[in-house]
Backbone as a ProteinNet text record, in pm:
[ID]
protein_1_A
[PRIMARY]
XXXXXXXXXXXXXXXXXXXXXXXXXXXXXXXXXXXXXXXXXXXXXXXXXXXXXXXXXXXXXXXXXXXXXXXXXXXXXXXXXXXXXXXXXXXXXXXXXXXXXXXXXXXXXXXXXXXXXXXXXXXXX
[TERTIARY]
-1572.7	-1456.2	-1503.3	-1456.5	-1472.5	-1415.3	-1468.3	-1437.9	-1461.1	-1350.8	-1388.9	-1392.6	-1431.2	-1433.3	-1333.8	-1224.2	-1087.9	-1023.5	-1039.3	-966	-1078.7	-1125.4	-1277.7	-1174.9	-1175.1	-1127.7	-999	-877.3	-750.7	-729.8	-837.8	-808.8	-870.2	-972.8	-1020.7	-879.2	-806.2	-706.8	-603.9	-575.4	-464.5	-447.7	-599.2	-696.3	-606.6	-677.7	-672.8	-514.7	-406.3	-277.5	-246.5	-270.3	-213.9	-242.9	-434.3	-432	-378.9	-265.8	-258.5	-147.3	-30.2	91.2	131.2	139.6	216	341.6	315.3	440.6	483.2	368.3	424.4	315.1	355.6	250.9	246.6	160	105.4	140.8	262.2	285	199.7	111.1	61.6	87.1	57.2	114.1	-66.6	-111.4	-251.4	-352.1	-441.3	-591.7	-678.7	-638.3	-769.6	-715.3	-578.9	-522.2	-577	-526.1	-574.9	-714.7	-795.7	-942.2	-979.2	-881.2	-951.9	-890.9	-767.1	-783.5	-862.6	-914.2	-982.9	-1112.9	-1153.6	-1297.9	-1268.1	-1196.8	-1163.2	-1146.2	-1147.2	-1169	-1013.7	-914.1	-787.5	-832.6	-793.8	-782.3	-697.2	-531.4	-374.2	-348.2	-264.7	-190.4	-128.7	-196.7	-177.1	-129.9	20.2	98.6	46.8	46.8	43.6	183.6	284.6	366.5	346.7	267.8	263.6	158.5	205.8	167.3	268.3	418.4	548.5	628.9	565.2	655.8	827.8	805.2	974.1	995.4	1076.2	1150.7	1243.4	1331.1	1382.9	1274.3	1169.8	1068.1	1027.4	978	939.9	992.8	1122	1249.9	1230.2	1238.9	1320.3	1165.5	1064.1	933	898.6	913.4	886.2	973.5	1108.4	1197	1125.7	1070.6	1017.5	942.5	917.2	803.3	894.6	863.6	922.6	967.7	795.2	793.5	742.3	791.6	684.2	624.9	514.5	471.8	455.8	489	512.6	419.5	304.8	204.3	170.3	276.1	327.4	222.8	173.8	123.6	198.1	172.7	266.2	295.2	252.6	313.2	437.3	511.8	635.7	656.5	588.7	597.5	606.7	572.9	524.7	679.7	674.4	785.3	941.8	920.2	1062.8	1047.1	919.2	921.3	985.5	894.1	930	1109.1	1161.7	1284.1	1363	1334.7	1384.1	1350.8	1226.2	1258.2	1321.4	1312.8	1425.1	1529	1635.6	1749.1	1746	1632.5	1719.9	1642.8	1559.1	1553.1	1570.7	1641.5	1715.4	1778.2	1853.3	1899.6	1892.9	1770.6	1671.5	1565.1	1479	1352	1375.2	1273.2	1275.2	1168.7	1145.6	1097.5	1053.9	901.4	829.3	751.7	795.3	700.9	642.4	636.3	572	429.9	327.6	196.5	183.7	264.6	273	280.9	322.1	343.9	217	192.9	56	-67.6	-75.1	-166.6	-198	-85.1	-84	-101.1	-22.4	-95.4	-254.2	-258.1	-439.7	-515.2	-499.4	-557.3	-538.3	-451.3	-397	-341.1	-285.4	-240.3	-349.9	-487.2	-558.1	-571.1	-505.6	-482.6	-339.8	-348.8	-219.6	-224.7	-327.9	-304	-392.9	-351.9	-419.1	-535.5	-583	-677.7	-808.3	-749.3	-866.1	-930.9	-886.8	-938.2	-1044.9	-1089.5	-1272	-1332.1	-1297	-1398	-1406.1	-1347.5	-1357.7	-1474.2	-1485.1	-1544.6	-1695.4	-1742.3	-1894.7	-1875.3	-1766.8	-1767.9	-1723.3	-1655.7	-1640.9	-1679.5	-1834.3	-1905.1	-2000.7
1312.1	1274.2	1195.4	1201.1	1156.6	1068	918	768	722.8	725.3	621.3	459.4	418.3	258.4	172.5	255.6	180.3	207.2	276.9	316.6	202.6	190.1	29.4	-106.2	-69.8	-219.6	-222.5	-153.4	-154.8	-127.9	-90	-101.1	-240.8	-276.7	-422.1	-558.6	-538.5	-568.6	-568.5	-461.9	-431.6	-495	-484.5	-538.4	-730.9	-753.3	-896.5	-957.7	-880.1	-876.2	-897.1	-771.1	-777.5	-921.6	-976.8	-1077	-1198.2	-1194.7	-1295.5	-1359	-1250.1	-1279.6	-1297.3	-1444.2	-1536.3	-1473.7	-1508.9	-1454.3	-1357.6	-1216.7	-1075.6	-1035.2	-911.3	-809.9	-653.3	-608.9	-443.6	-379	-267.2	-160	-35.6	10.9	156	256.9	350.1	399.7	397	357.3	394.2	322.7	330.7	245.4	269.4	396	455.5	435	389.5	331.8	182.1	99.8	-5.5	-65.4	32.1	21.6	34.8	130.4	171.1	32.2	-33.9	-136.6	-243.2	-307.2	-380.9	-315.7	-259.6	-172.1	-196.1	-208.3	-183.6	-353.3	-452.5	-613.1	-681.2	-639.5	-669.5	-773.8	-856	-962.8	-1019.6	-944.8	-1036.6	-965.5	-970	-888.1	-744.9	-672.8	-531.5	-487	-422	-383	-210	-187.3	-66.7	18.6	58.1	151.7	181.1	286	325.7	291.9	157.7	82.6	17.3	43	-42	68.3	178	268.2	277.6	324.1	386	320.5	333	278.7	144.3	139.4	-39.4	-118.3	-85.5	-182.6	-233.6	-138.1	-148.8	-261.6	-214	-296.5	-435.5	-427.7	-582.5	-667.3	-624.8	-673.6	-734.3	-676.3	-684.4	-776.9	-781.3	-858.2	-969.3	-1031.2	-1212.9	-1213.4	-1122.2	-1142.6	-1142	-1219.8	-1273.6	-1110.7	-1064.1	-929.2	-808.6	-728.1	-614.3	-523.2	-477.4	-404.3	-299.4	-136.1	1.4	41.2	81.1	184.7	285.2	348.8	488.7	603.6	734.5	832.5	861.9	969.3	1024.7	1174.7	1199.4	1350.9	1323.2	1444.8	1428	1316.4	1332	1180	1073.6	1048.3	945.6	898.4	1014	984	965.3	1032.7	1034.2	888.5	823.8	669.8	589.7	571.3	502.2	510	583.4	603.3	534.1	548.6	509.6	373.5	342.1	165.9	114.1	160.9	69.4	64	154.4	178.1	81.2	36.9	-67.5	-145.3	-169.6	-326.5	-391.5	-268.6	-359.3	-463.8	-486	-648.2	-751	-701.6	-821.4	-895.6	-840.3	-858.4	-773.6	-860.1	-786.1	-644	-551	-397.9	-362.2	-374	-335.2	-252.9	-124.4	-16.6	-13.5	-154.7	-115.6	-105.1	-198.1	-154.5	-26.6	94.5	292.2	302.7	259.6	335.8	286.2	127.8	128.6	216.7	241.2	305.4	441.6	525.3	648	633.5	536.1	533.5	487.8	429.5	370.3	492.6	537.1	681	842.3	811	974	1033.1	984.1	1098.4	1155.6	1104.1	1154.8	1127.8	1000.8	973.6	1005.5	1118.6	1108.9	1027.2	985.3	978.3	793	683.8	564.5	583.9	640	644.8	685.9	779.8	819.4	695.3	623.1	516.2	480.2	465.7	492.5	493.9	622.9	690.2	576.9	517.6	405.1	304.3	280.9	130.9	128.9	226.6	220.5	154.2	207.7	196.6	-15.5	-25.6	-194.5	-282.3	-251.8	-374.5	-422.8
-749.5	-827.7	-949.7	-1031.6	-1164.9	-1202.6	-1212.5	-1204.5	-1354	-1415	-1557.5	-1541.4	-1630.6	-1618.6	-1660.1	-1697.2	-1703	-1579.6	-1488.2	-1356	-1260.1	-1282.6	-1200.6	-1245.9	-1355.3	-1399	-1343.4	-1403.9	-1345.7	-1195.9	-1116.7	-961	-914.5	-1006.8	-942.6	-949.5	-1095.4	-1152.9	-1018.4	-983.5	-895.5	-747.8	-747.3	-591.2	-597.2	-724	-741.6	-712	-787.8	-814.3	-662.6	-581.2	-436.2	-348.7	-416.8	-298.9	-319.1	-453.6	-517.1	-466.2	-416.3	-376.3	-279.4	-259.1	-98.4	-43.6	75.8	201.8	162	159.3	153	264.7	276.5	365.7	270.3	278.3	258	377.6	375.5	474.8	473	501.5	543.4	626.7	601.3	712.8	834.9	918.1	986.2	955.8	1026.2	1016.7	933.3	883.9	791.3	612.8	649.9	515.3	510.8	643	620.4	568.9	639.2	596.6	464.4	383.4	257.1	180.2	223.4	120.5	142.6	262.3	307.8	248	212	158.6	12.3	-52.9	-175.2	-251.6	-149.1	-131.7	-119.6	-12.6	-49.9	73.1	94.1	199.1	262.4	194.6	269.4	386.5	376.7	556.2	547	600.3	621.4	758.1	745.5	847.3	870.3	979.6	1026.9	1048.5	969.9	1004.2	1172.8	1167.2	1315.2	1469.4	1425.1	1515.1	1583.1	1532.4	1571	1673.7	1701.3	1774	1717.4	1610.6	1558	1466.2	1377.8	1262.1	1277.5	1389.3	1434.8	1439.6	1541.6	1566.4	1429.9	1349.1	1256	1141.6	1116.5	1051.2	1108	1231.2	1254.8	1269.1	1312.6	1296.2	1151.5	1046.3	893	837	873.5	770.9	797.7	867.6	854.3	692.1	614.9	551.1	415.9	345.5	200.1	68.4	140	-18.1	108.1	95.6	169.6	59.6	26.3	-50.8	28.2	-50.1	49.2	-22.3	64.8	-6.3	88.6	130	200.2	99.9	170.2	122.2	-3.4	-67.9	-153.8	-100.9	4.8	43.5	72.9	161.2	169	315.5	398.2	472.4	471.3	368.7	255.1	166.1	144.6	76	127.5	253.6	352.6	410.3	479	534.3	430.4	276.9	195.2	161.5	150.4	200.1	281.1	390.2	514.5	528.8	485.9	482.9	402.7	273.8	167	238.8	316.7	355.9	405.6	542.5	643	584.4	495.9	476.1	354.1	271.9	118.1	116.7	209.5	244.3	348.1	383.7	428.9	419	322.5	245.4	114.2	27.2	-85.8	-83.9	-73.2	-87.8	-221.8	-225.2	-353.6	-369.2	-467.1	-465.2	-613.3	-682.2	-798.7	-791.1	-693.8	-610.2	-655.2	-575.2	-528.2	-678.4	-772.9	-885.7	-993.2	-1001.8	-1059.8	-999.9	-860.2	-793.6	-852.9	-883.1	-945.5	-1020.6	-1125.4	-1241.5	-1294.8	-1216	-1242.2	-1239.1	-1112.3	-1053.9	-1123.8	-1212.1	-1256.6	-1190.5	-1068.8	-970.2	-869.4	-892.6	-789.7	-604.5	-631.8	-521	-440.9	-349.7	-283.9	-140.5	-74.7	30.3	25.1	32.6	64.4	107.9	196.1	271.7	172.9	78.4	-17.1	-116	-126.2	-195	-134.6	-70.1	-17	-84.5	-147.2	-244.6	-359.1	-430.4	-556	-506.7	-344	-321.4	-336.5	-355.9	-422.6	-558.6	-655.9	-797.7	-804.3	-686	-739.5	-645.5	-589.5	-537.5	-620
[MASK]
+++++++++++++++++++++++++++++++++++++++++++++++++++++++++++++++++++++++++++++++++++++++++++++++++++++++++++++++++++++++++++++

């Protein structure tokens, strides 16, 4: 894959942004998402989607948290969860997908799936 050095900088940028912001959590969906941001130097609290068995669990587990940041896939799974959580938790926590949208944008769109970000963590150690 073909890594410019404004996509290094603006993901280190982005990295920084995420660990910056108190009483939120990062939603993923899986372990191999979680890993790629933990690889990538994120250090706050990363929720596992499917680790809560269902969508209530999920909901009523999360609202304690001030900000949730959704960095759901971008396939259509991805896009149906991200969905489905705004619904039940627009008025209980605040729900932020501007994270999902700098991500694409940093990336060009190359990234659809979290997990691929792997691939960047050679470029910013």
């Amino acid at each position: 894959m073909l890594v410019t050095e404004q996509e290094i900088l603006e993901l280190k940028k982005f990295v920084f942004e995420l660990n910056s912001i108190e009483k939120s959590a990062v939603i993923v969906e899986g372990k191999r998402d979680s890993n790629a941001l933990r690889k990538l130097g994120f250090s706050g609290k990363v929720l596992e989607y499917h680790r809560f068995g269902g969508m209530n669990n999920f909901a009523d587990s999360v609202a304690k948290y001030d900000r949730l940041i959704i960095l759901f896939d971008r396939d259509k799974k991805g896009r149906t969860l991200t969905g489905k959580t705004i619904q039940l938790l627009q008025r209980r926590t605040r729900v932020d997908l501007s994270f999902k949208r700098k991500l694409r944008i940093i990336t060009k769109g190359k990234i659809m799936f979290i997990e691929q970000l792997v691939s960047y963590e050679s470029f910013l150690a």
